[in-house]
C-alpha positions, -999 to +999 in steps of 0.1 A: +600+137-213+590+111-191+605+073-198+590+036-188+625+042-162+617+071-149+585+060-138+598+032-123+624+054-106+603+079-088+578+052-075+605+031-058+619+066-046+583+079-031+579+043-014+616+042+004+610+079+012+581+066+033+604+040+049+593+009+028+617-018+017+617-022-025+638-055-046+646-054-078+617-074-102+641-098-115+647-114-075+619-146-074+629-162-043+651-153-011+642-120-010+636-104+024+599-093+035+584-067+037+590-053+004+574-041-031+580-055-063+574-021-092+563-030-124+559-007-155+544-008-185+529+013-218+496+005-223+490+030-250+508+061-272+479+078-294+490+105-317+470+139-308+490+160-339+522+153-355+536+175-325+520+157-297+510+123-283+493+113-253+507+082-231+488+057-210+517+040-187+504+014-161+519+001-129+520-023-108+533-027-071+530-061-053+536-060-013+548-090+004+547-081+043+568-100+065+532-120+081+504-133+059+474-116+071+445-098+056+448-068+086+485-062+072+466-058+040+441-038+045+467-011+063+488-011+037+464-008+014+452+026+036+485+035+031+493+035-001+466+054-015+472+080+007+510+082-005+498+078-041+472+106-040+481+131-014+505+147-042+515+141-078+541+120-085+575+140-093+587+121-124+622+147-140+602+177-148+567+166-150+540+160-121+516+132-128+483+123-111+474+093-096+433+095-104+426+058-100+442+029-077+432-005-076+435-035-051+439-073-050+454-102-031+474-132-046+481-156-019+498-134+005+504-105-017+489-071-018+485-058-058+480-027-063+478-011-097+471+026-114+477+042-147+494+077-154+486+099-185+506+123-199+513+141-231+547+144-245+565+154-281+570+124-302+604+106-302+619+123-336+647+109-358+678+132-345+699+141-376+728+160-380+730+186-397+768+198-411+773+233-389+765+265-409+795+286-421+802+318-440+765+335-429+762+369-433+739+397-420+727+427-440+714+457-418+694+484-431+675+517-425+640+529-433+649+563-441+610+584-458+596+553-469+627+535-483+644+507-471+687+517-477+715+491-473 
């Protein structure tokens, strides 16, 4: 089942698998360039049946190359939507499609943002239970029509 950390994990995993630099969100200044920025967040958990609920989890990558120029934008931008759509996204055991990307500039920052769905089993309250002890099987026959113990 698929996690706000997990998500996180596999995107910074895909981008340094394609060679690109990523810091930790919490770094403001001093940080060396290129590199991406990851954020991730639920936008939404709807309950489908008591057994299933559907997530809508967005996120957000900001690129700060190394040179302020709309060109090194534009490529990157090329690139990442090819990385982002040219597979699903391995996230533990699920695979979840990137359907829609989206691009903007901040100053000398390329945003780009898109939004997984997936369904998963609602988080349940885990109790314990004392174990079972003393259980004991009967075994029978069906012998013309009657059931003998």
């Amino acid at each position: 089942m698929p996690r706000l950390h997990d998500i996180g994990t596999a995107v910074a995993e895909l981008l340094k698998s394609a060679g690109y630099s990523v810091t930790a969100a919490s770094v403001d200044e001093g940080f060396a360039r290129p590199t991406f920025f990851i954020d991730v967040f639920q936008n939404s958990v709807t309950r489908i049946n008591p057994f299933m609920e559907q997530v809508s989890v967005s996120v957000e990558l900001a690129y700060h190359p190394d040179e302020p120029a709309s060109e090194v934008q534009v490529k990157m931008a090329d690139s990442l939507t090819v990385l982002l759509t040219r597979e699903p996204l391995r996230v533990k055991d699920r695979r979840l499609t990137v359907e829609e990307i989206q691009f903007d500039t901040d100053n000398a920052a390329l945003n780009c943002s898109f939004d997984l769905n997936f369904s998963r089993e609602p988080a349940t309250d885990q109790r314990e239970y004392e174990p079972m002890e003393g259980l004991e099987f009967r075994t029978g026959i069906r012998q013309g029509g009657k059931f003998e113990i």
